[in-house]
C-alpha positions in Angstrom: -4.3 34.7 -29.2 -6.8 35.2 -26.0 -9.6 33.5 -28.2 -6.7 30.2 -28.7 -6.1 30.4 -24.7 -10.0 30.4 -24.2 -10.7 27.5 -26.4 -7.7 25.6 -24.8 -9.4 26.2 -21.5 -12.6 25.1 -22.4 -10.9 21.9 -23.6 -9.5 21.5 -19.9 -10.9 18.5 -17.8 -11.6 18.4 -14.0 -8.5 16.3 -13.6 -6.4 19.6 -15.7 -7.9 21.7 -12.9 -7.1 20.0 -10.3 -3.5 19.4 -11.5 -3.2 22.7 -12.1 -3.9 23.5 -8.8 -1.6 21.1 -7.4 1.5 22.8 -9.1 0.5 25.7 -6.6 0.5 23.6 -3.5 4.0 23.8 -1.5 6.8 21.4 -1.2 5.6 18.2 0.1 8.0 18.4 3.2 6.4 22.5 3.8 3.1 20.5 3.7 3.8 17.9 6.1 5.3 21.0 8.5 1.7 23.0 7.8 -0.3 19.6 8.8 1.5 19.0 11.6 1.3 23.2 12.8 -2.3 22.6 12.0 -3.1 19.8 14.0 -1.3 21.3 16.6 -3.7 24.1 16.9 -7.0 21.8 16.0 -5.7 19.8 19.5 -5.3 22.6 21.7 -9.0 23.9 20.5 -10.7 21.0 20.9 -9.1 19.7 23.8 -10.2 23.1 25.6 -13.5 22.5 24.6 -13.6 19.1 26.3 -14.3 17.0 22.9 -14.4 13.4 23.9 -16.4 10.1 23.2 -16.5 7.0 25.3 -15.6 3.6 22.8 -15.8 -0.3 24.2 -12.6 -1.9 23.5 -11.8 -5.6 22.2 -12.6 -6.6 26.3 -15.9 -5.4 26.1 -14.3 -2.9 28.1 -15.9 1.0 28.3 -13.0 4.1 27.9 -13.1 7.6 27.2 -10.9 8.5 24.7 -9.9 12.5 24.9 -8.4 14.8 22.6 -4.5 15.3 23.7 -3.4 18.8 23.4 0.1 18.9 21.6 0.3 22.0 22.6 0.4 21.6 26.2 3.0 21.3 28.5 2.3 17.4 28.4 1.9 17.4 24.4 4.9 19.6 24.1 7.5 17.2 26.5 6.2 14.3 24.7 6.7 15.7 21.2 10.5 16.6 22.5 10.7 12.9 23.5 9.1 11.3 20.7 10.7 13.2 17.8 13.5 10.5 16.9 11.8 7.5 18.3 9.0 8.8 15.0 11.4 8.9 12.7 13.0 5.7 13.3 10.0 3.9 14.1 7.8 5.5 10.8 7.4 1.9 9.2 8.5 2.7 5.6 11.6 3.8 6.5 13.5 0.6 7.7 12.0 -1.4 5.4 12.5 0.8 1.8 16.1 1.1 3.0 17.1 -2.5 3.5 15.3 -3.6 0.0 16.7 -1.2 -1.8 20.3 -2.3 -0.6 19.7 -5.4 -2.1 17.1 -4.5 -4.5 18.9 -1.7 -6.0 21.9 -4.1 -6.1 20.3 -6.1 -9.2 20.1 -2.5 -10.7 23.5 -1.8 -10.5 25.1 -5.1 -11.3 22.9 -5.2 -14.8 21.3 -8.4 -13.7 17.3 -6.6 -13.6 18.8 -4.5 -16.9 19.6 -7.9 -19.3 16.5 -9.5 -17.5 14.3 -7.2 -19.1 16.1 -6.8 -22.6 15.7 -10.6 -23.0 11.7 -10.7 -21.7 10.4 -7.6 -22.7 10.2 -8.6 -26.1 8.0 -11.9 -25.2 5.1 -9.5 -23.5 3.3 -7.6 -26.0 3.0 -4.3 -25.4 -0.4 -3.8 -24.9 -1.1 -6.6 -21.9 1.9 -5.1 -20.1 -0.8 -2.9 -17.8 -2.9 -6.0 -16.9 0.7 -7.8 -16.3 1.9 -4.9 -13.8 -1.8 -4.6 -12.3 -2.4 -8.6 -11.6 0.8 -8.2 -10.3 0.7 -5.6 -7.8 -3.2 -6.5 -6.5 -1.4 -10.1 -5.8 1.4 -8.6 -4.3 -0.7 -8.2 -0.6 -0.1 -11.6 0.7 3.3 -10.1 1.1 2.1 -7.3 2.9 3.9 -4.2 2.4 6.1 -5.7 -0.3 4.6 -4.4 -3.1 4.9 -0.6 -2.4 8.7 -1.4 -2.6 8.9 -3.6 -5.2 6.0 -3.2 -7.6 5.7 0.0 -8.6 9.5 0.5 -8.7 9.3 -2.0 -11.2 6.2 -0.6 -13.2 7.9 2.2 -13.9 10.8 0.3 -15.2 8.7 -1.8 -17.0 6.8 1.4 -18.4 9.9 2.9 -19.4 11.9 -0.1 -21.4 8.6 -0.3 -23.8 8.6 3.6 -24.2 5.8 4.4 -22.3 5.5 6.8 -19.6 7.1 5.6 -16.3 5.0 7.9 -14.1 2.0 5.8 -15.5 3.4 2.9 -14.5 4.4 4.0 -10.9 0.5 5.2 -10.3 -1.3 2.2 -11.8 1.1 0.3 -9.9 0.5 2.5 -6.7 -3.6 1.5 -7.0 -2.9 -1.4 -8.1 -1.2 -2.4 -4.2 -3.2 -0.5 -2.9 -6.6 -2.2 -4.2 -4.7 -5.4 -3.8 -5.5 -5.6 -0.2 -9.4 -6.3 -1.0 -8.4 -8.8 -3.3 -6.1 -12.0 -4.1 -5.6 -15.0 -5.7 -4.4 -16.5 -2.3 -6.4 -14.8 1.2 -5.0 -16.3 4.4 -5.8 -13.2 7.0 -5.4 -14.6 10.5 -5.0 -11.0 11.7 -7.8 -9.4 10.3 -9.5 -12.7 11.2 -8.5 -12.9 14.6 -9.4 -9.3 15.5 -13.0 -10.2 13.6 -13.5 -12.9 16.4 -11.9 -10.6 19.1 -14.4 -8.0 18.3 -17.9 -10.7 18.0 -16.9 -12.4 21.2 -18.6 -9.0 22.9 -22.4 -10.1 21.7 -21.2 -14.0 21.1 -18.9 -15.6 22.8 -18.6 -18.8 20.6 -18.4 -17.5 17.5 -14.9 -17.8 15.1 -14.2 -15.8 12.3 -11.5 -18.4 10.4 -8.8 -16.3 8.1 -10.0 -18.0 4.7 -13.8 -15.6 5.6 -13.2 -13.6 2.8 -10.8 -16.0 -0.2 -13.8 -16.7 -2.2 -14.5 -13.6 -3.0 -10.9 -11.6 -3.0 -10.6 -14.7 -5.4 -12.5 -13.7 -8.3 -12.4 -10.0 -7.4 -9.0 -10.0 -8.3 -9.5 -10.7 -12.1 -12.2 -8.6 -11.6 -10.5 -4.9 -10.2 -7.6 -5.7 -12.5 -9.3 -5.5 -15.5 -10.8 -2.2 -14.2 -7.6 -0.5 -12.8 -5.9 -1.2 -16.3 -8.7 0.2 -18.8 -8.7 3.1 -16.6 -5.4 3.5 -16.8 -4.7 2.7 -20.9 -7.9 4.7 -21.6 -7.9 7.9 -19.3 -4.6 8.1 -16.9 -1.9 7.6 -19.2 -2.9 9.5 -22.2 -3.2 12.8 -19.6 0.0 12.4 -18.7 2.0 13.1 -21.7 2.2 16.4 -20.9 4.8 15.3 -18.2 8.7 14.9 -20.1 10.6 12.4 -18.3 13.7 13.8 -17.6 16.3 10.8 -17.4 16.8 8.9 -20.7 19.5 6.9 -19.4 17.2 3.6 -18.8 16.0 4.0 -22.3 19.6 3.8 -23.8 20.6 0.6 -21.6 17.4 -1.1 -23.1 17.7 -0.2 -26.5 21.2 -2.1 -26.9 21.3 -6.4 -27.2 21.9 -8.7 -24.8 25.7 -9.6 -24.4 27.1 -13.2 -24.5 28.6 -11.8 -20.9 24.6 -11.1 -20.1 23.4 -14.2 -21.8 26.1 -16.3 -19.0 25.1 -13.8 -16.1 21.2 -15.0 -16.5 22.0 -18.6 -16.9 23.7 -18.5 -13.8 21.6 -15.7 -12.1 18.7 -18.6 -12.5 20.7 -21.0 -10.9 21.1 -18.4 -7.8 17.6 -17.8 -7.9 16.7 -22.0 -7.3 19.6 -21.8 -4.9 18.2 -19.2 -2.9 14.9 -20.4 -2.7 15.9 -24.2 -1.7 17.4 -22.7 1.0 14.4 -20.7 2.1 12.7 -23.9 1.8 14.7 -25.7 3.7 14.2 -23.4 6.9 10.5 -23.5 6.0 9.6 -27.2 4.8 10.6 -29.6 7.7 8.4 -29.7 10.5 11.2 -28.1 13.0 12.2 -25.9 10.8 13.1 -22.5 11.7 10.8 -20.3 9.7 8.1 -22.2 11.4 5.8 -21.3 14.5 7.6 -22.5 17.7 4.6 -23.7 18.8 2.2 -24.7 16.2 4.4 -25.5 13.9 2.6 -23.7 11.1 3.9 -22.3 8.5 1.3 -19.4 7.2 -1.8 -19.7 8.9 -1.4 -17.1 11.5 1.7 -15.3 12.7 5.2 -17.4 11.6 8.6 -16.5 11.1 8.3 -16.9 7.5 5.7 -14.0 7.2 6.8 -11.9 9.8 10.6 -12.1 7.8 9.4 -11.3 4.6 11.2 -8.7 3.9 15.0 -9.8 4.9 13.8 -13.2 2.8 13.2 -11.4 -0.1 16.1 -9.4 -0.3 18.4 -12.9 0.4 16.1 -14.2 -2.5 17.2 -11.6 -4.7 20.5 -10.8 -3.7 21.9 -14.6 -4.2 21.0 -14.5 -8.1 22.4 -11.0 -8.1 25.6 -12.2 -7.4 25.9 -15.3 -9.0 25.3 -12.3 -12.3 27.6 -10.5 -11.2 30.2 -13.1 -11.1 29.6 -14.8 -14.3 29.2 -11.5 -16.2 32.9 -10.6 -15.0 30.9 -7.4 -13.2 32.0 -8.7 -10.1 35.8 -9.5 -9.7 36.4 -9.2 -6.2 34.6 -7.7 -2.9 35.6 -4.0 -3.1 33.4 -3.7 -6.3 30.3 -6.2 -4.2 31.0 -3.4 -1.5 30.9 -0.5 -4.2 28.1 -1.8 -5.6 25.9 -1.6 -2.4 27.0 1.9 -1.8 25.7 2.8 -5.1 22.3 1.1 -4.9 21.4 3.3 -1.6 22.5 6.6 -3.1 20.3 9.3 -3.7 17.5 8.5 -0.5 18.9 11.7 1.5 15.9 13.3 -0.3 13.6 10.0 1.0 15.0 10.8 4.4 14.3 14.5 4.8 10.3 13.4 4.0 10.4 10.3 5.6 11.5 12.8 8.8 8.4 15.5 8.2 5.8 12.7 7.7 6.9 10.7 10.5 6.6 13.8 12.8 3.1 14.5 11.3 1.6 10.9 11.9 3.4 10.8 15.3 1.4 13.9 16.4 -2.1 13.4 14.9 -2.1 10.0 16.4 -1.2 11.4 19.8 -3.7 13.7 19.5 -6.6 10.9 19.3 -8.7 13.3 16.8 -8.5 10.3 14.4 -10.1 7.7 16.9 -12.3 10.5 18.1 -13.8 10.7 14.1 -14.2 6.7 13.7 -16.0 6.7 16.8 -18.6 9.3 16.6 -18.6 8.1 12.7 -19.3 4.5 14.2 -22.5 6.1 16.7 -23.9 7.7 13.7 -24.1 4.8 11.8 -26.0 3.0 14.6 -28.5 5.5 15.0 -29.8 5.5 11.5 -32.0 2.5 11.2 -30.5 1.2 7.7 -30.3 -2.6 7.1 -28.9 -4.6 4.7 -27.2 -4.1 1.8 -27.7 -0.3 2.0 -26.1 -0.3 5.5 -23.4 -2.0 4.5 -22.6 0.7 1.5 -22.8 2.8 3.8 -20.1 1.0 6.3 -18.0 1.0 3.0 -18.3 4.1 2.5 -17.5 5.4 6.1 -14.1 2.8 5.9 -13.0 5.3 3.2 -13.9 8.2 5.1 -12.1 7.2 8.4 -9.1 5.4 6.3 -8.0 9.1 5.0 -7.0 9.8 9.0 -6.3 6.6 10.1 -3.6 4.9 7.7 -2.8 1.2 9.2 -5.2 -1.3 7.7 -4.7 -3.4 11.1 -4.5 -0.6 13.8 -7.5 1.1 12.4 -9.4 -2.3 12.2 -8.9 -2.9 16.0 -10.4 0.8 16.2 -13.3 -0.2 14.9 -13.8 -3.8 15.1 -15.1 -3.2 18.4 -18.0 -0.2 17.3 -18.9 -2.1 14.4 -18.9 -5.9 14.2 -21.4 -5.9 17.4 -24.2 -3.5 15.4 -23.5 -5.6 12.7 -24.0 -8.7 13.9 -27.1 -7.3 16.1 -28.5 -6.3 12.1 -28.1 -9.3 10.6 -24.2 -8.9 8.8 -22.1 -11.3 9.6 -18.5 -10.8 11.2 -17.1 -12.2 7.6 -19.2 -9.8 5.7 -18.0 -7.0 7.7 -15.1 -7.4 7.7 -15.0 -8.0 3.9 -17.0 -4.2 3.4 -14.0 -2.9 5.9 -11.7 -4.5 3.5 -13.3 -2.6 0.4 -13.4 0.5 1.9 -9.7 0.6 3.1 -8.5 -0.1 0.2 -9.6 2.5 -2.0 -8.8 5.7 -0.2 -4.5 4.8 0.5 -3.7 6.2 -2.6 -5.4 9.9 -1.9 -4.6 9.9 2.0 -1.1 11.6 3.0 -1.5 9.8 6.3 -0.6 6.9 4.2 3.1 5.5 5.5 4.4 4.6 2.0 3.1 7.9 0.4 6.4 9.9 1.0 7.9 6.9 -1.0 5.9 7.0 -4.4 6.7 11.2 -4.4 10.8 9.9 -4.5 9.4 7.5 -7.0 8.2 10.1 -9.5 10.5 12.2 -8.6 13.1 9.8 -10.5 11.4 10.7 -14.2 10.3 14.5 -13.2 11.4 16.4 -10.3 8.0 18.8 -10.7 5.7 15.4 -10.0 4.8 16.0 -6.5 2.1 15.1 -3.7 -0.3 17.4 -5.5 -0.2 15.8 -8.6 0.2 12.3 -7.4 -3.2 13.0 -5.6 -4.6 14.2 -8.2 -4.1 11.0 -10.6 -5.3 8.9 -7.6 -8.2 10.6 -7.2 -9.7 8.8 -10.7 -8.3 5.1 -9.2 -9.6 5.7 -6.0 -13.4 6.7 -7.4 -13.0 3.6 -9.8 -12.0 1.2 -7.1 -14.3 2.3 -4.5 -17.7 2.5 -7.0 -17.1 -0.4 -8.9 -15.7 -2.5 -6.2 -19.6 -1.7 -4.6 -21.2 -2.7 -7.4 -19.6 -6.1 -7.7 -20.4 -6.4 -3.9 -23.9 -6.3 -3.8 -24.3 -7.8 -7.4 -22.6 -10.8 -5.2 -24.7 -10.7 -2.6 -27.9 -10.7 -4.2 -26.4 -13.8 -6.6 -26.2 -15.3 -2.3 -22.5 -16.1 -3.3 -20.6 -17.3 -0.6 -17.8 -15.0 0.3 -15.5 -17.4 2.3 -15.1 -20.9 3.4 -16.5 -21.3 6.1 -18.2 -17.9 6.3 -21.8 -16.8 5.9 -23.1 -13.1 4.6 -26.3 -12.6 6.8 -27.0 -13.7 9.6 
């Protein structure tokens, strides 16, 4: 018997080990209370010791940025103060709520449960990965909107074939995640506009347009989709049959036909669905429309209604079909079982709530703190003082972007961190704003899925949670450890293979100077 557990052992991979010390880690929320107790202490040390760095800000401006001691008198009063106003300010929390109302509505009504019994059958099996993972890289011209929706859906999706659900809520996971490096369709006036910010300190005149980087996020999309979904068909998946899903009510709902009830619902669901999204184009379309800048009058290039509404739009978008189901299926016979309905599709998020609280308090406080901007800066110096050029100094600037992204979770808040540093030395080396910002791109995007920091990470553990209640941060680390390695490397190899092909990465944009 000890020979058998030796061998088995022996047969173990890095990813076994490190899953199997994940199952010893604490409960997420205990591990949120540690990092914040932690950070708590790091403050107060290196506040005493003076630890400071002096950064130039987006008006050329020179400040010293300090280390806030949260254990203070002055951290301690504003922790007392700011303890609700994190919580109900932590990003994820507002918005995972309201979708789900109207999300989860679909769920209950059977609308997104005869949807797939009537599709599934027309998607072989075997594409469904590529399918999810073209899916979710695409879903970042949305934003956010694809940590709510996607990889909810993956895991459906996952499921009603009979594969594992977990698999399909992490491939989902890097598939968003990577997505915001690549797409079909780039219009980034923000990252854009903080590009030009940030070069207006060495050139004045220069303009960094938000179509710098669509060439490239173009055909890197095809590209980090087929890599994400042999990764996960070939490696991911097949290690997680070890984890039994522990809810086999899904399975039973999909194995049954679709009802002539169902087969009415859809028919009319698809009528709601054109209904709903005339209407969003009739606030959209006409040049005074409503969803439109009140100024410019455009409609996506730049901040508008229409983007900065996505979310309420979506769930109007979904909810109209919803009903129209719900009505022509005879689910819905008057408002008290609408009304019932919604109650259901937001039970079960007390468990979302306590870790949305913990997490909240833990960003809250290390961003007081300053230790993150404190790392990208002196990161930043390093860099300067090196001497690379080129291609390897832009690696490395990819590779730094991870680094930094593991403290600092907001792609835009961190970017206006170090658009300042950066861009400049750059420029000064011969990388243009537009590639820059492209290798910032690259490197954010393959670190959200390891980094705690990141706002929508409390939201995958209630995710798989759903199939297996043992599934936890640990282990969702773990399996993003593989995806984030993949992304990262190979997304660096297709860089610089573009670079020395002198493909252009933009319109309008140039990649040295």
């Amino acid at each position: 018997m000890e020979l058998e557990l030796r061998v088995e052992k022996e047969k173990e991979g890095l990813l076994d080990k490190i899953a199997y010390l994940a199952n010893k880690l604490p409960h997420p929320v205990t591990i949120f209370i540690i990092f914040t107790l932690f950070i708590a202490i790091l403050s107060s040390v290196l506040s005493n010791l003076g630890t400071e760095v002096i950064s130039e800000n987006l008006k050329g401006e020179n400040e010293i940025i300090r280390v806030k001691n949260l254990l203070s008198s002055d951290g301690i009063r504003w922790f007392l103060d700011n303890i609700i106003k994190n919580f109900v300010t932590f990003h994820p929390l507002g918005v995972v709520l309201v979708f789900s109302l109207f999300f989860n509505f679909l769920n209950e009504v059977g609308l997104f449960q005869a949807f797939l019994k009537n599709t599934m059958e027309k998607i072989p099996k075997k594409f469904l990965t590529y399918f999810v993972v073209f899916l979710g890289v695409n879903s970042s011209f949305a934003g956010d909107l694809g940590y709510i929706l996607i990889i909810p859906i993956a895991g459906v999706l996952f499921k009603a074939v009979g594969r594992n659900p977990l698999a399909g809520i992490l491939v989902g996971f890097s598939a968003t995640s990577a997505g915001f490096a690549a797409c079909l369709l780039s219009i980034d006036a923000l990252l854009g506009g903080l590009s030009t910010a940030a070069i207006k300190i060495v050139d004045p005149n220069y303009l960094v347009n938000p179509l710098a980087n669509s060439v490239f996020m173009f055909v890197y999309t095809f590209f980090i989709t087929f890599v994400i979904s042999i990764l996960n068909d070939k490696y991911i998946e097949p290690k997680l049959e070890k984890y039994e899903i522990e809810d086999e009510k899904e399975d039973l709902e999909f194995n049954k036909s679709i009802t002539i009830e169902e087969k009415k619902g859809l028919k009319w669901a698809a009528i709601g669905i054109m209904a709903s999204v005339a209407i969003v184009l009739l606030f959209s379309i006409p040049e005074s429309a409503p969803l439109r800048h009140p100024v410019t009058k455009k409609l996506i290039m730049g901040w508008s209604p229409l983007l900065a509404s996505i979310v309420p739009i979506s769930c109007f978008i979904f909810f109209v079909p919803g009903l129209f189901y719900g009505v022509a299926s005879k689910k819905i016979s008057n408002d008290k079982d609408l009304i019932t309905m919604l109650f259901k599709s937001v039970d079960g998020f007390g468990a979302f709530l306590v870790l949305c609280f913990f997490a909240s308090q833990f960003i809250g406080c290390f961003g007081y703190t300053e230790i993150g901007k404190i790392i990208a800066i002196r990161g930043g110096n390093f860099l300067a003082t090196i001497g690379l050029k080129g291609i390897p100094l832009l690696i490395l600037f990819i590779f730094f972007c991870s680094f930094v992204n593991l403290f600092i979770g907001s792609m835009s808040s961190k970017y206006a961190l170090l658009a300042p540093i950066f861009l400049p030395i750059l420029y000064k080396m011969g990388i243009s704003p537009e590639l820059a910002q492209l290798a910032y791109r690259i490197g954010d995007s393959s670190t959200n899925i390891i980094s705690p920091l990141m706002s929508y990470f409390a939201l995958m553990i209630i995710y798989c949670n759903k199939y297996n209640k043992k599934f936890g941060m640990g282990e969702i680390i773990t399996y993003m450890i593989p995806y984030s390695i993949a992304i990262l490397t190979t997304s660096i190899i297709f860089l610089v293979c573009w670079l020395m092909l002198n493909l252009p990465i933009g319109i309008g944009s140039v990649n040295f100077l």
